[in-house]
mmCIF file of the N, C-alpha and C atoms, coordinates in Angstrom:
data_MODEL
# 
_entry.id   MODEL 
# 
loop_
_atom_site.group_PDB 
_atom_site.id 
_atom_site.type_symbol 
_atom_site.label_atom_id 
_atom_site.label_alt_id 
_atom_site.label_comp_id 
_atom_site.label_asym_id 
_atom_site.label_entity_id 
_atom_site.label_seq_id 
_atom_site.pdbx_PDB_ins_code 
_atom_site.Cartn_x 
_atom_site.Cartn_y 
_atom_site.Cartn_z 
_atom_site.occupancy 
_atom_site.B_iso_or_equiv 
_atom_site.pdbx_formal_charge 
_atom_site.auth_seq_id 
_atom_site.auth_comp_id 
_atom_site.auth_asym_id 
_atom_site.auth_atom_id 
_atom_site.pdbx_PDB_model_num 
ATOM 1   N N  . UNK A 1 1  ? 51.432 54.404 -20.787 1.00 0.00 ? 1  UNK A N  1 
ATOM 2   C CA . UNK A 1 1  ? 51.725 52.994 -20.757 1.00 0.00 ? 1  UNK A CA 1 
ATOM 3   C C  . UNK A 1 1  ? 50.653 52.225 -19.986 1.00 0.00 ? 1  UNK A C  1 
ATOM 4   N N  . UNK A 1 2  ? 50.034 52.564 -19.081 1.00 0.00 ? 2  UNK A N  1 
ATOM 5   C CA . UNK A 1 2  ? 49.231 51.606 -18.176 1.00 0.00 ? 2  UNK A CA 1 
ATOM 6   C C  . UNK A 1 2  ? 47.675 52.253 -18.152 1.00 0.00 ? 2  UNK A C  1 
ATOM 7   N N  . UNK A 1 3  ? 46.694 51.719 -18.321 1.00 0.00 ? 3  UNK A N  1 
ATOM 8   C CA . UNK A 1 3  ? 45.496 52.566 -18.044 1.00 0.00 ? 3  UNK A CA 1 
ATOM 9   C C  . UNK A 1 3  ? 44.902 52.337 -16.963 1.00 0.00 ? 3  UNK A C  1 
ATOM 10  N N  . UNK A 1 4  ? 43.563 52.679 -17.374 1.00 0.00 ? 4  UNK A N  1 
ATOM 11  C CA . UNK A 1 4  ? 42.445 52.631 -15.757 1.00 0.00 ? 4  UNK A CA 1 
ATOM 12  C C  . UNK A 1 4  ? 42.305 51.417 -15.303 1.00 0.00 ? 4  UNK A C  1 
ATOM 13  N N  . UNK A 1 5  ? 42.693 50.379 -16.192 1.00 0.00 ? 5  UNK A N  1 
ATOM 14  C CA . UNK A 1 5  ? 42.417 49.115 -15.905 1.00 0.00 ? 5  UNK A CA 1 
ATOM 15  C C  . UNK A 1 5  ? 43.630 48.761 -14.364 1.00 0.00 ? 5  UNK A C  1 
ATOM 16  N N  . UNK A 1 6  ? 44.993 49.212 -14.816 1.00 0.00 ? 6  UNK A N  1 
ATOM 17  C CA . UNK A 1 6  ? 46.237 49.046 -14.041 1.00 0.00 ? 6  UNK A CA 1 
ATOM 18  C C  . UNK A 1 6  ? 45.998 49.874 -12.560 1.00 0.00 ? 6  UNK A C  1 
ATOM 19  N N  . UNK A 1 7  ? 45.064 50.095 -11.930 1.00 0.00 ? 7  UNK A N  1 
ATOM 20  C CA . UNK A 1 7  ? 44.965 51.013 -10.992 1.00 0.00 ? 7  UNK A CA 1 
ATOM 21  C C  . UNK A 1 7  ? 44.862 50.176 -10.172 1.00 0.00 ? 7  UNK A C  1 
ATOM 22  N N  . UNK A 1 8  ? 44.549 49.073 -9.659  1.00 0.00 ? 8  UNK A N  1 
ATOM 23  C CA . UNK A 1 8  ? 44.515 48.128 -8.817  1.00 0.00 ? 8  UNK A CA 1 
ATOM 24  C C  . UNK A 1 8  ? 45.051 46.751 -8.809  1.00 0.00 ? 8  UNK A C  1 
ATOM 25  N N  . UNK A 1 9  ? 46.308 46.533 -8.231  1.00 0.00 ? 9  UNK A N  1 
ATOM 26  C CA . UNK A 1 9  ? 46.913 45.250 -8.888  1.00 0.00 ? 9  UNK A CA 1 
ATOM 27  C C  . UNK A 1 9  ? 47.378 44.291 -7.814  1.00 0.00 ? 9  UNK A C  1 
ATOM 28  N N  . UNK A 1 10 ? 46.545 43.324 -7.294  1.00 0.00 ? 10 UNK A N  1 
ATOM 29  C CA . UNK A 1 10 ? 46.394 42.554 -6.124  1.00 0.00 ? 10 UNK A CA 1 
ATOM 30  C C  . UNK A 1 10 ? 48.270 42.269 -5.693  1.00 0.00 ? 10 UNK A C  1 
ATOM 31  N N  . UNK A 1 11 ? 48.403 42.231 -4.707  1.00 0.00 ? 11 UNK A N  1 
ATOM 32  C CA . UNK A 1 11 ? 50.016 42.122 -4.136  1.00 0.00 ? 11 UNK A CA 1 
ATOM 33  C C  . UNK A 1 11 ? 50.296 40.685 -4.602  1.00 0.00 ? 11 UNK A C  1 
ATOM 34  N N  . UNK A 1 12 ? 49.591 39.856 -4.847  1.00 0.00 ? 12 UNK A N  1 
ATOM 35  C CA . UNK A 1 12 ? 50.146 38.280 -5.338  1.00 0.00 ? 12 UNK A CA 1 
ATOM 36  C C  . UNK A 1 12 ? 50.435 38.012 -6.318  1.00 0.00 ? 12 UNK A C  1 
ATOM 37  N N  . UNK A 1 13 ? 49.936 39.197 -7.469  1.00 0.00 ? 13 UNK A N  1 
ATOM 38  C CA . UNK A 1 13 ? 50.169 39.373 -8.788  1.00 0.00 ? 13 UNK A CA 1 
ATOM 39  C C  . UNK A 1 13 ? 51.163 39.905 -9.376  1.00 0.00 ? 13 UNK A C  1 
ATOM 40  N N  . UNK A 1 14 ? 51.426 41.326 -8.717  1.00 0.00 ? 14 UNK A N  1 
ATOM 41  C CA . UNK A 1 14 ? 52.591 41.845 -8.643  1.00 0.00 ? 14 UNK A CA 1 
ATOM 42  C C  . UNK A 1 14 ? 53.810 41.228 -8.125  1.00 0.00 ? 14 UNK A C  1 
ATOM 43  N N  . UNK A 1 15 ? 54.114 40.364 -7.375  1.00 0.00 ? 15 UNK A N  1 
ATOM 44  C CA . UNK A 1 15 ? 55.019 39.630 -6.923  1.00 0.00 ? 15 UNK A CA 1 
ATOM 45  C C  . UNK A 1 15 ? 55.020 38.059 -7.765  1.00 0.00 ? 15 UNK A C  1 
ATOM 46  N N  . UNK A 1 16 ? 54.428 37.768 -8.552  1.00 0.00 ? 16 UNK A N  1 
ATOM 47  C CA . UNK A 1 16 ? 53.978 36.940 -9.515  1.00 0.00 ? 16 UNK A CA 1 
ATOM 48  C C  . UNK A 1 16 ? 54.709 37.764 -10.981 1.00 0.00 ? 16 UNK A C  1 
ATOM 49  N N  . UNK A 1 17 ? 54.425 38.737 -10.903 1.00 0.00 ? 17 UNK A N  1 
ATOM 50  C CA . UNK A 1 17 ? 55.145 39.360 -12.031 1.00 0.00 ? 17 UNK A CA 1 
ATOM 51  C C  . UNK A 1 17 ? 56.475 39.798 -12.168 1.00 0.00 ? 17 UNK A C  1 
ATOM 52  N N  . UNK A 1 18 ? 57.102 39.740 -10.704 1.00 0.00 ? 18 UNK A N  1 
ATOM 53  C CA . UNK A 1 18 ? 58.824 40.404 -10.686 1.00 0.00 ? 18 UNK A CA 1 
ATOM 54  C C  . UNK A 1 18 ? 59.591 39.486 -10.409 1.00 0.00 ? 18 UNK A C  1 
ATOM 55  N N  . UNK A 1 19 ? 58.559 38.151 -9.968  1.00 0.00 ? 19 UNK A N  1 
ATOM 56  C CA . UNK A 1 19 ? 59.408 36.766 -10.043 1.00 0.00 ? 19 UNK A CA 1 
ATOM 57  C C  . UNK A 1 19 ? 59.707 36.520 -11.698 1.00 0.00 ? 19 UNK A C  1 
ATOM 58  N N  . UNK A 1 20 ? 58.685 36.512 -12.474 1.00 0.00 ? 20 UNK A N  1 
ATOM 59  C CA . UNK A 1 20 ? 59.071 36.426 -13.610 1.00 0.00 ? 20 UNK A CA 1 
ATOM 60  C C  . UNK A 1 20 ? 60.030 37.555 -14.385 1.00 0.00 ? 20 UNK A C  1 
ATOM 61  N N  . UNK A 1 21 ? 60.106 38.542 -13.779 1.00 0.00 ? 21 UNK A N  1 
ATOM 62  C CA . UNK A 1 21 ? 61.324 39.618 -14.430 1.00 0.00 ? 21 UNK A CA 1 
ATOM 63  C C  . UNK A 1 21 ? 62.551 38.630 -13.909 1.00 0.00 ? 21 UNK A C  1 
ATOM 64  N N  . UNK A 1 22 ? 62.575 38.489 -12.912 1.00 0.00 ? 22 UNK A N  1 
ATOM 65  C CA . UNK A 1 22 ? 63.539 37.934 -12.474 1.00 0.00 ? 22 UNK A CA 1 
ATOM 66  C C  . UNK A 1 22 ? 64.124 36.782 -12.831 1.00 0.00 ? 22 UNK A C  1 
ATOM 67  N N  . UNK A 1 23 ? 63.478 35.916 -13.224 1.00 0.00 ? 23 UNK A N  1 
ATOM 68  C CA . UNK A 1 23 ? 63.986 34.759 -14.342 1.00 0.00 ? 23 UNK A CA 1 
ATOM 69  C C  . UNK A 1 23 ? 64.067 35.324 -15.676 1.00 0.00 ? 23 UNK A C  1 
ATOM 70  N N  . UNK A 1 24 ? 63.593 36.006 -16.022 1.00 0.00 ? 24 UNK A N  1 
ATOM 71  C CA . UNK A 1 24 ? 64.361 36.493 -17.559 1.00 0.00 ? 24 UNK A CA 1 
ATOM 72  C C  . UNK A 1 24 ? 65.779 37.074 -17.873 1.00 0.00 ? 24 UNK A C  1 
ATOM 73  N N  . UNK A 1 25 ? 66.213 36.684 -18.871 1.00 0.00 ? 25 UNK A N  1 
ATOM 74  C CA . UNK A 1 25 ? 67.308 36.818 -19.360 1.00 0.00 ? 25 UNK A CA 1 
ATOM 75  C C  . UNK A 1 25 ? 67.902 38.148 -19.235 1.00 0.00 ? 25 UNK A C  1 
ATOM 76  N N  . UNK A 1 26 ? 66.625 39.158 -19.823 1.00 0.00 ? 26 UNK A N  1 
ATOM 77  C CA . UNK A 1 26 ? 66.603 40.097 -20.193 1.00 0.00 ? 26 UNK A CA 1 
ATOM 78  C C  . UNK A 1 26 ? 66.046 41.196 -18.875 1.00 0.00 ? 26 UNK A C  1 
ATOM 79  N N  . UNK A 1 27 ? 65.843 41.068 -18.032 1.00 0.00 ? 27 UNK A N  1 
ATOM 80  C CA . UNK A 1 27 ? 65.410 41.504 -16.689 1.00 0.00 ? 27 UNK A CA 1 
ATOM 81  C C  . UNK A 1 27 ? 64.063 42.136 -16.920 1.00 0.00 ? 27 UNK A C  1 
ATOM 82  N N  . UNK A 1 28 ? 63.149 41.958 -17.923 1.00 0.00 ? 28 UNK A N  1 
ATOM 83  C CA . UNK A 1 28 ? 61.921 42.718 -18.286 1.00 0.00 ? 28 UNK A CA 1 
ATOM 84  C C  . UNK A 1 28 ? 61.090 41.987 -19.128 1.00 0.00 ? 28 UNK A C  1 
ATOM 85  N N  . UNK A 1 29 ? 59.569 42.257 -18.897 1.00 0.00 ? 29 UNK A N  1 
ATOM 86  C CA . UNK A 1 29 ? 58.829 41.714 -19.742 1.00 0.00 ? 29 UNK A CA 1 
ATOM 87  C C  . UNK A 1 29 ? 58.806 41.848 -21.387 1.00 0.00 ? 29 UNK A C  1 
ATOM 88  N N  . UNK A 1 30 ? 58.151 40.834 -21.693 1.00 0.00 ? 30 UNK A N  1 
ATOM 89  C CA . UNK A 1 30 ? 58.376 41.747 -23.032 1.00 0.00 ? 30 UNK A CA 1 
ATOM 90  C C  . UNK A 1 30 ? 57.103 42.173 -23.225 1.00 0.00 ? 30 UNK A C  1 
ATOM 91  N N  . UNK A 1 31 ? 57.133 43.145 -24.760 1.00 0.00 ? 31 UNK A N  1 
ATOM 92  C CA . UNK A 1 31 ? 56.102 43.989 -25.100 1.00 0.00 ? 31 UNK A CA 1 
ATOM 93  C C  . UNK A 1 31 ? 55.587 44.002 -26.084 1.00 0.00 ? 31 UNK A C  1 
ATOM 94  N N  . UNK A 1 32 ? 54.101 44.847 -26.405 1.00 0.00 ? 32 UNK A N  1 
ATOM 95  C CA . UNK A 1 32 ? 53.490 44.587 -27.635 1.00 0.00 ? 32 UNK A CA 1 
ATOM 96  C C  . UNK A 1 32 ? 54.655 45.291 -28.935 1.00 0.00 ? 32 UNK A C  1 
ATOM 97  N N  . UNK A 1 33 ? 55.130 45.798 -29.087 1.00 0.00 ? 33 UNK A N  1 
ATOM 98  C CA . UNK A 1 33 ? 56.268 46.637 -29.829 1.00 0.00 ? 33 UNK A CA 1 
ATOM 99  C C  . UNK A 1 33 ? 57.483 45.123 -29.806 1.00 0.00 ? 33 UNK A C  1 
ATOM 100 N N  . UNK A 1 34 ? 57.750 44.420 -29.265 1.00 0.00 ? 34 UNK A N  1 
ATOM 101 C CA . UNK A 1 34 ? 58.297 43.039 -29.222 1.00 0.00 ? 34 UNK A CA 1 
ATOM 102 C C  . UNK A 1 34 ? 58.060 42.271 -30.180 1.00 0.00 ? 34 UNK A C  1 
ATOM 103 N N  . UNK A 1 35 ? 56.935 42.267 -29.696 1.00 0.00 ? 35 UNK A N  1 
ATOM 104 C CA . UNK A 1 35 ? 55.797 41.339 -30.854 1.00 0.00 ? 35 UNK A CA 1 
ATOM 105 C C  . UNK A 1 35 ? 55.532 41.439 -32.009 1.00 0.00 ? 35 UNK A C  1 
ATOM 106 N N  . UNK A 1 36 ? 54.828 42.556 -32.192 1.00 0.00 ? 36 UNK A N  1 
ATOM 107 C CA . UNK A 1 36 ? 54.904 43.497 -33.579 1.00 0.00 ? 36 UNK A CA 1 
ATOM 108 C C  . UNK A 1 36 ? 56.595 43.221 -34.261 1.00 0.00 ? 36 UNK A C  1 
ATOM 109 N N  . UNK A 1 37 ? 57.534 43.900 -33.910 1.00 0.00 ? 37 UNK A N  1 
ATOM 110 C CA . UNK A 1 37 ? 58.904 43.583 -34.303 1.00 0.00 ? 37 UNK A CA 1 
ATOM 111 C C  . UNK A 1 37 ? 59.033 42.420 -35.075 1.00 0.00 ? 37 UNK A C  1 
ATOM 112 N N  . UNK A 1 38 ? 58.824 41.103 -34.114 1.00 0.00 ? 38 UNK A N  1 
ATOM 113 C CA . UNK A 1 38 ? 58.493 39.552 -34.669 1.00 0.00 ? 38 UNK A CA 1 
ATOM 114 C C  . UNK A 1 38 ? 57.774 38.970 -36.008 1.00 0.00 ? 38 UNK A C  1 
ATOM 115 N N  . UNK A 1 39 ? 56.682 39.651 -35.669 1.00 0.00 ? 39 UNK A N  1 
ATOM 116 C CA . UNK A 1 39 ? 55.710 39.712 -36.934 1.00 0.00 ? 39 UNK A CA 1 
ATOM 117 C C  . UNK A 1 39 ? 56.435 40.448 -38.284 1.00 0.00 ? 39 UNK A C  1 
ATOM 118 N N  . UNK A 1 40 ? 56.617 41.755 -38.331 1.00 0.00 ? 40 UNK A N  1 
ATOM 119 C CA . UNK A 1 40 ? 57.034 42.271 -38.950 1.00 0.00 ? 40 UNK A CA 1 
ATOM 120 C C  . UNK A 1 40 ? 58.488 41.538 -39.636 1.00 0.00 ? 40 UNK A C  1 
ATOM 121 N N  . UNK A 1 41 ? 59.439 41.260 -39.070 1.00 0.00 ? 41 UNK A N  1 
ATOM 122 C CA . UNK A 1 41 ? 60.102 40.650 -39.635 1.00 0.00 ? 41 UNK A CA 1 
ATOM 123 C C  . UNK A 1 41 ? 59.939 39.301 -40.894 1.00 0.00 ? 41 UNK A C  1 
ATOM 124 N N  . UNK A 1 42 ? 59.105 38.408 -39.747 1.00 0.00 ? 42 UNK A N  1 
ATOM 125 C CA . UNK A 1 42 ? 58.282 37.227 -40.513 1.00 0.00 ? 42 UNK A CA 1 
ATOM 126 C C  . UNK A 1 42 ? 57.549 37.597 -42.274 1.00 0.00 ? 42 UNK A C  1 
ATOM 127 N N  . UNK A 1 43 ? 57.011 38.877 -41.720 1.00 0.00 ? 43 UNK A N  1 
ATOM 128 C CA . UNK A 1 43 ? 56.470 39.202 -42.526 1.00 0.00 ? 43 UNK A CA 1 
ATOM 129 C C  . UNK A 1 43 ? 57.339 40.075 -43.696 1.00 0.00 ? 43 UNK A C  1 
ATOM 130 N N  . UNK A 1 44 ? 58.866 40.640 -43.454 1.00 0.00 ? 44 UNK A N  1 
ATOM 131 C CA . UNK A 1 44 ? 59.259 40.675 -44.579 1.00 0.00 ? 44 UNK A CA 1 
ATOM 132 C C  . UNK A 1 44 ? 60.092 39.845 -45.484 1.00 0.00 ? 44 UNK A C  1 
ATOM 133 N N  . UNK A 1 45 ? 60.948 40.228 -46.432 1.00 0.00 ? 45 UNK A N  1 
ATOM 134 C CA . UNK A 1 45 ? 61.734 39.515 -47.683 1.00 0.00 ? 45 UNK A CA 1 
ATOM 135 C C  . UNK A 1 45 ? 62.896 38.982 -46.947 1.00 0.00 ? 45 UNK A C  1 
ATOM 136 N N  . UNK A 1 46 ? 63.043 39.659 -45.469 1.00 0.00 ? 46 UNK A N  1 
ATOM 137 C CA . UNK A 1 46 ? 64.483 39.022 -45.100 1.00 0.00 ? 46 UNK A CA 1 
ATOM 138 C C  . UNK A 1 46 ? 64.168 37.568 -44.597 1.00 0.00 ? 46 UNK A C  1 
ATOM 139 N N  . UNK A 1 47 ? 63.309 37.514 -43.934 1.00 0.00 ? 47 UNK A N  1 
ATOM 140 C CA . UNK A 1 47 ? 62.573 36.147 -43.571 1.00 0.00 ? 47 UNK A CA 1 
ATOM 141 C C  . UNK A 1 47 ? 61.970 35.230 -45.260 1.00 0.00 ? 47 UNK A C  1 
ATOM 142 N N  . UNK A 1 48 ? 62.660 35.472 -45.707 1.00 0.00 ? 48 UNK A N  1 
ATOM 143 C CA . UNK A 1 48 ? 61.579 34.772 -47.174 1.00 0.00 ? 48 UNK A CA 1 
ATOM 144 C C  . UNK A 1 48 ? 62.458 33.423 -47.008 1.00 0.00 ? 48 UNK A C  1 
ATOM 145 N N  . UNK A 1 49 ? 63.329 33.010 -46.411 1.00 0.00 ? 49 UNK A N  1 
ATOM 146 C CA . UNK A 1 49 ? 63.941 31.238 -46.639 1.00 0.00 ? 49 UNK A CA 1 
ATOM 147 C C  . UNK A 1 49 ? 63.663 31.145 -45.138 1.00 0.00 ? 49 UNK A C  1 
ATOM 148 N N  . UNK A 1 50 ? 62.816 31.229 -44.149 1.00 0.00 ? 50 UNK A N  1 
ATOM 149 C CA . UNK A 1 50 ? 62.468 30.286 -42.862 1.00 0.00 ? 50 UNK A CA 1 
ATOM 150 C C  . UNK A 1 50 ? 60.818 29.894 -43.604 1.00 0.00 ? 50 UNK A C  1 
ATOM 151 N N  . UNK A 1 51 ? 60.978 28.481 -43.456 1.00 0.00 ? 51 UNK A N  1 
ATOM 152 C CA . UNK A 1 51 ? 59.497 28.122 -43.428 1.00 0.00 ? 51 UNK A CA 1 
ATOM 153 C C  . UNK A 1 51 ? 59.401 27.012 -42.101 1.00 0.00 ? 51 UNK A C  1 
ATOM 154 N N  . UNK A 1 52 ? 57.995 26.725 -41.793 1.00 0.00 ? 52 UNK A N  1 
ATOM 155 C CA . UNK A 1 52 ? 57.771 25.368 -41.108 1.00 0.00 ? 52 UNK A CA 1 
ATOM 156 C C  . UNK A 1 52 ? 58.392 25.767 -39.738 1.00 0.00 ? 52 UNK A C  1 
ATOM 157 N N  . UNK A 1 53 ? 58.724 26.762 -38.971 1.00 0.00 ? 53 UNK A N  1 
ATOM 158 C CA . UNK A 1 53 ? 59.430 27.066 -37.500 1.00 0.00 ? 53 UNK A CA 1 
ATOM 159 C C  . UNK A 1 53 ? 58.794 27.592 -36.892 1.00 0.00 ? 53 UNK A C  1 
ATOM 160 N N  . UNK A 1 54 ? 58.893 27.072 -35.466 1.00 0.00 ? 54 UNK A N  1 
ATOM 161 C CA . UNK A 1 54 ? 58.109 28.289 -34.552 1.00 0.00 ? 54 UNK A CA 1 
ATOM 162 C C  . UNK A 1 54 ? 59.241 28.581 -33.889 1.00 0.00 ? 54 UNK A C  1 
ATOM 163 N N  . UNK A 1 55 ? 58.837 30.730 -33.801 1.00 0.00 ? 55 UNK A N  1 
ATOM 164 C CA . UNK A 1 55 ? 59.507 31.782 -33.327 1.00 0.00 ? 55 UNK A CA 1 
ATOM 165 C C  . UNK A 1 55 ? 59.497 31.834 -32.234 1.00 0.00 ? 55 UNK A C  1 
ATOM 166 N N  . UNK A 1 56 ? 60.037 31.445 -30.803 1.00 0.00 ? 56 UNK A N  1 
ATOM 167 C CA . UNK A 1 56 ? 60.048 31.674 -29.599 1.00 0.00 ? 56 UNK A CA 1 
ATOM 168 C C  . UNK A 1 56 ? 59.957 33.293 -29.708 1.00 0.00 ? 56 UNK A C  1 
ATOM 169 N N  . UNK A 1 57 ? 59.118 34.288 -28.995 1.00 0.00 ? 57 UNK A N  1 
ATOM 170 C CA . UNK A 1 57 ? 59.829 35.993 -28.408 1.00 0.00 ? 57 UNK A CA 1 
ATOM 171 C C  . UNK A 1 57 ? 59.654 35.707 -27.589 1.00 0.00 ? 57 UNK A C  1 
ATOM 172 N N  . UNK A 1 58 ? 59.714 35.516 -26.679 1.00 0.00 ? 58 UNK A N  1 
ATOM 173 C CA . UNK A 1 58 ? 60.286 35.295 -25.216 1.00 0.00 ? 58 UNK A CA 1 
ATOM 174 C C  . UNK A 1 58 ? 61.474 35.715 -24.339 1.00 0.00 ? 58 UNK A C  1 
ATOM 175 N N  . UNK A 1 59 ? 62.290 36.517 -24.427 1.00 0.00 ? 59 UNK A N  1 
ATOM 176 C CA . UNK A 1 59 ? 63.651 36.816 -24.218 1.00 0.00 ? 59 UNK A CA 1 
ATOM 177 C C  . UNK A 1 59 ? 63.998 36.249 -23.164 1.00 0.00 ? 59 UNK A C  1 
ATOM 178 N N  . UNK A 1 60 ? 64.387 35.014 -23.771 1.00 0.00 ? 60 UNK A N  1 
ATOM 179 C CA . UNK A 1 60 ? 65.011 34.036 -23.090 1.00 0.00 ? 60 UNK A CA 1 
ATOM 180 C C  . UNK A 1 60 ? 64.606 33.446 -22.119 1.00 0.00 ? 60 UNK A C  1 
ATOM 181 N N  . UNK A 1 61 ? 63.156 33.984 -21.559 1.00 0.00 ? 61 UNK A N  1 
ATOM 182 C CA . UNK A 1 61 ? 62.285 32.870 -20.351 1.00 0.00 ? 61 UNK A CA 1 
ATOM 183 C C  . UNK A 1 61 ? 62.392 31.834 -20.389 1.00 0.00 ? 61 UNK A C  1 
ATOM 184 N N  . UNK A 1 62 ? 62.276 31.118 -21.928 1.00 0.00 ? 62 UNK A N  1 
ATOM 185 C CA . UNK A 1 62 ? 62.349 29.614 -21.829 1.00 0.00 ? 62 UNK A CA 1 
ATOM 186 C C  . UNK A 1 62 ? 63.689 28.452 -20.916 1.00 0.00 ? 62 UNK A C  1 
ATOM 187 N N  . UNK A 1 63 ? 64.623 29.418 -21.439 1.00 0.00 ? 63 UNK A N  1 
ATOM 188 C CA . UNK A 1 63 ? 66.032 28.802 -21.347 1.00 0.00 ? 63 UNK A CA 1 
ATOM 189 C C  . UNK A 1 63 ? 66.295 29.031 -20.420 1.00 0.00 ? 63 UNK A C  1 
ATOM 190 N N  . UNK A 1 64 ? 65.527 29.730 -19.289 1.00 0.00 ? 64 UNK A N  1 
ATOM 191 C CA . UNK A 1 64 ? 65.827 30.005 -17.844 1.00 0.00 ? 64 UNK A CA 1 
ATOM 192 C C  . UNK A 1 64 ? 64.826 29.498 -17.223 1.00 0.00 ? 64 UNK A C  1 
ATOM 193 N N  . UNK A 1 65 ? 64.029 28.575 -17.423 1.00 0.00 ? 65 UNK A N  1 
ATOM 194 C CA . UNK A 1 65 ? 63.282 27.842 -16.732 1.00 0.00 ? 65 UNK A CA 1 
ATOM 195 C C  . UNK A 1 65 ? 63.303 26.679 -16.239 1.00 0.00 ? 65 UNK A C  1 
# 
């Protein structure tokens, strides 16, 4: 899940990041597998009558802000 990049993660950031768990709905970030999900849907036949909308994925950040 995390690479070489994640090896150093300044303390203001990290506490920047669990404030935001913490306002979510959902108690967690969301993820590229989230996203993808989103797309994928959009992108099939079950989605064929939404046009003209934008898809919040966000789990529920907005509405808790």
């Amino acid at each position: 899940m995390f690479s070489s990049m994640h090896v150093y993660v300044p303390n203001q950031i990290i506490l920047q990041r669990n404030e935001l768990i913490e306002r979510s709905i959902l108690k967690r970030l969301g993820s590229v597998e989230d996203m993808a999900s989103a797309a994928a849907f959009l992108a099939s036949d079950d989605a064929s009558f939404i046009t003209a909308e934008t898809i919040v994925v966000a789990g529920g950040t907005q509405s808790r802000l």
